[in-house]
C-alpha positions in Angstrom: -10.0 -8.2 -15.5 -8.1 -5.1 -15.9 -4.5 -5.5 -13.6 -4.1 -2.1 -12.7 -0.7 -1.1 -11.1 -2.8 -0.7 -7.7 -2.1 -4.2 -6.7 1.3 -4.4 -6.7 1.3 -1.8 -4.0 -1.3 -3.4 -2.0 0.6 -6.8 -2.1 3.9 -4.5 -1.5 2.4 -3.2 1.7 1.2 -6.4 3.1 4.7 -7.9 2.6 6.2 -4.8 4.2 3.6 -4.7 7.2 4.6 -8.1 8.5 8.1 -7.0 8.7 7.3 -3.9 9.9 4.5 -4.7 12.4 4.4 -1.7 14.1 2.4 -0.6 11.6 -0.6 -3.1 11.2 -2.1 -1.7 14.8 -4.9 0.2 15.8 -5.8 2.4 19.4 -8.1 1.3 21.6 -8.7 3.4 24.8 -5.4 3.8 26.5 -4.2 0.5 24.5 -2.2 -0.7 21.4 -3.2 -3.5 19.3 -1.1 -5.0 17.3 -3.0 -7.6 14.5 -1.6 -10.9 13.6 -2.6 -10.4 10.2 -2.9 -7.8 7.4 -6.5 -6.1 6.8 -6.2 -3.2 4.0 -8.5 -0.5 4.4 -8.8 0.5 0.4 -10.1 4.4 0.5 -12.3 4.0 -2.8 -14.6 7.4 -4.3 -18.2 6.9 -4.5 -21.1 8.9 -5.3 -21.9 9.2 -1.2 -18.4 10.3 -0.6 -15.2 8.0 0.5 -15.8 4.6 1.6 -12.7 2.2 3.3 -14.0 -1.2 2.6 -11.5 -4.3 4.0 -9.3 -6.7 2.0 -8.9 -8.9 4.4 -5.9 -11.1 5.1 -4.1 -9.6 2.4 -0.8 -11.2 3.6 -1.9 -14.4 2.4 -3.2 -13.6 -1.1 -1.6 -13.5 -4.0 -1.1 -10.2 -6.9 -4.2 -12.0 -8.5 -5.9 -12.3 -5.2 -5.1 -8.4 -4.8 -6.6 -7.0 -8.3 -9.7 -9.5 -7.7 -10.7 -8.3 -4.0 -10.1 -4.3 -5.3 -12.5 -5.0 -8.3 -14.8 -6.4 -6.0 -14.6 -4.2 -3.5 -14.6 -0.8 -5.5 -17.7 -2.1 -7.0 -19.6 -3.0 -4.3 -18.9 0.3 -2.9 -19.9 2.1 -5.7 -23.1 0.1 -6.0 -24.4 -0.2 -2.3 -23.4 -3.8 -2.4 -20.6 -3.7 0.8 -21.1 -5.9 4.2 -21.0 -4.7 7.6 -17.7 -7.0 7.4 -16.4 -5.6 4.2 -16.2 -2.1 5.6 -14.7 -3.2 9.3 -11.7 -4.4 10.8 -9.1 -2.6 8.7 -5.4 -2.7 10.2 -3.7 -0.6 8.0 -5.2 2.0 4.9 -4.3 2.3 1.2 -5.3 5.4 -0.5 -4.6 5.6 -4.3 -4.9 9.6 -4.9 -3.0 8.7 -8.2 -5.5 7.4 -10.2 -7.0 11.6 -10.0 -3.9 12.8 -11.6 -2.4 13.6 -7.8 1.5 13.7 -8.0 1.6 14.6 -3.9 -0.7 13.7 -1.2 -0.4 13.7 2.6 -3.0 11.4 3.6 -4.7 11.6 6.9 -4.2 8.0 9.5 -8.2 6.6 9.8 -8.7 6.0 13.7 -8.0 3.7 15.4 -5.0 2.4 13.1 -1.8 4.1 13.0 -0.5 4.0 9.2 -1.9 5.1 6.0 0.2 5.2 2.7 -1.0 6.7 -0.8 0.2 5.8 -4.6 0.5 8.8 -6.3 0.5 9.2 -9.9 3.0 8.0 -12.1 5.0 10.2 -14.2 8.1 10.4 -16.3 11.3 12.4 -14.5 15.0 12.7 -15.4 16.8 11.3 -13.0 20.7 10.3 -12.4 21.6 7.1 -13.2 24.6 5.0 -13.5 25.7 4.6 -17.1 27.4 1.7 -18.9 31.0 2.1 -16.9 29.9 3.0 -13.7 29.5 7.2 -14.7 26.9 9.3 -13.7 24.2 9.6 -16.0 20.7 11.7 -16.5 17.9 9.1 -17.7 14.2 9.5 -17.9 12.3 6.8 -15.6 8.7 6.6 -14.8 8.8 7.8 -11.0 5.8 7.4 -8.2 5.7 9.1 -4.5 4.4 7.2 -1.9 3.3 9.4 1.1 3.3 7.5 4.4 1.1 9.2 7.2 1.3 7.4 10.4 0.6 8.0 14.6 3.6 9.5 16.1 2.5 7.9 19.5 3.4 4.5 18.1 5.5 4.5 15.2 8.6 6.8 15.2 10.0 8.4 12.1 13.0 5.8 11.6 10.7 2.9 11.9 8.7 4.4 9.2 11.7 5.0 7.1 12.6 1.9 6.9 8.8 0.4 6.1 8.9 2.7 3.7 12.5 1.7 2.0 11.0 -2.2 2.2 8.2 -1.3 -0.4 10.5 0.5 -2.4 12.7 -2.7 -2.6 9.7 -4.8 -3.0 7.9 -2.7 -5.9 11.2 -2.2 -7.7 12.6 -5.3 -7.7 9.3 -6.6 -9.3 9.9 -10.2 -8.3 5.9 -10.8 -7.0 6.0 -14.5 -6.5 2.9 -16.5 -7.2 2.3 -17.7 -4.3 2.2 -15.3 -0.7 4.8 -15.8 1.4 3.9 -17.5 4.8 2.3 -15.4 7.4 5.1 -14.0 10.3 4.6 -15.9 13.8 6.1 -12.8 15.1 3.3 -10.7 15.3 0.7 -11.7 18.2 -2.1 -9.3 19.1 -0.3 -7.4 22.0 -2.0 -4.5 23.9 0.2 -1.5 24.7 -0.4 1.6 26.9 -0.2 4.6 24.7 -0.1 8.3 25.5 -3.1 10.4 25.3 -2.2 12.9 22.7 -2.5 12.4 19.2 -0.2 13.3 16.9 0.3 12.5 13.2 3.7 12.6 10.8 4.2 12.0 7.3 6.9 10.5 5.5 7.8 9.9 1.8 9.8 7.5 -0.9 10.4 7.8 -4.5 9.6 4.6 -6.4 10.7 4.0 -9.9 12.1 1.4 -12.7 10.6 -1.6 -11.4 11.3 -5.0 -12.8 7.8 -6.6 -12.8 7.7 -10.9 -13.2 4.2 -12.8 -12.1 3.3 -16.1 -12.7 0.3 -17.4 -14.9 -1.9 -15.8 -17.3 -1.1 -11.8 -16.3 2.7 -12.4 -17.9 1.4 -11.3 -21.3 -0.1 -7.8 -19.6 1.8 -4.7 -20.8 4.6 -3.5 -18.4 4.7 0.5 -18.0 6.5 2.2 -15.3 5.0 0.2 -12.0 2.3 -0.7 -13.5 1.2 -3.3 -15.2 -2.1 -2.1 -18.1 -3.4 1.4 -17.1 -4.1 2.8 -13.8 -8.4 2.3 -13.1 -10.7 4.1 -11.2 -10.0 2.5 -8.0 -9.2 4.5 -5.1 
């Protein structure tokens, strides 16, 4: 299996979503749905044009889990292979417009849910850093943007901040454990009224020098950057 750096954002994500849960919802009618559990929408490229098929309850799988399901999933949409329940029930989407070469993106929210973030590509930047005795310092570090397009109706621009800053923490500090941490009791589907308008915001965070630790066989995989191996064709 070739562990692309995609994973580690998808895992990321579904860490950061169930602190954040404002952000794994969706609109129906006059309504907001808030999901008790994580369903990634993965926006992969295909021959018919972009498909979002589900990894579902991706709050409870593991980094391993992750790069399996996105294999899967990316090839099933690529060769006609997807169930009506591998393309439905998405809570929140993951477009990885890096893997084209893309260093910016602004991503458009899939209705009904709320949030959408893209990986872009991962490139080398100088960047200030502290040095040996605390001085500031210009160092080159593999950098990524992560573009976070999300329903204005429901999520304010603070609240995404701060999703945002809690997959920056989680990507750069590296420290995927083996096993997924324990699904949040704290997020019960709930219905909301919303307002009828529509209206769409993007936010962004700089990612870089990551720390990256797994458990079992994928310790021996080449770190680079936020990545562990070389970035795939998965979308």
């Amino acid at each position: 299996m070739n562990l692309t750096f995609l994973p580690f954002f998808t895992r990321a994500v579904a860490i950061a979503l169930q602190e954040h849960a404002f952000l794994n919802a969706s609109v129906d009618g006059d309504s907001i749905v808030y999901h008790p559990t994580v369903n990634l929408s993965l926006a992969v490229d295909t021959e018919k044009g972009l498909m979002l098929p589900t990894l579902r309850d991706a709050d409870s799988k593991t980094i391993v889990d992750h790069a399996k399901g996105i294999v899967d999933l990316a090839t099933k949409a690529r060769d006609g292979g997807l169930k009506s329940d591998e393309i439905s029930g998405g809570t929140f989407s993951v477009t990885n417009t890096g893997s084209g070469g893309t260093l910016f993106d602004t991503p458009i929210v899939p209705s009904p849910q709320v949030g959408i973030l893209a990986t872009c590509a991962i490139v080398k930047k100088p960047v200030v850093v502290k040095g040996p005795d605390g001085e500031d310092v210009i160092s080159v570090r593999p950098m990524c943007y992560l573009p976070l397009a999300y329903d204005h109706r429901i999520v304010d621009g603070a609240d995404a901040a701060r999703f945002l800053q809690t997959v920056k923490r989680i990507i750069e500090a590296g420290e995927f454990e083996s096993e997924p941490r324990p699904v949040s009791t704290h997020a019960p589907r709930h219905r909301w009224l919303v307002r009828p308008h529509r209206h769409c915001f993007a936010a962004v965070v700089e990612v870089g020098r990551p720390r990256c630790r797994l458990a079992g066989p994928p310790r021996g995989a080449r770190t680079t950057g936020v990545c562990l191996g070389s970035p795939g064709r998965h979308r």
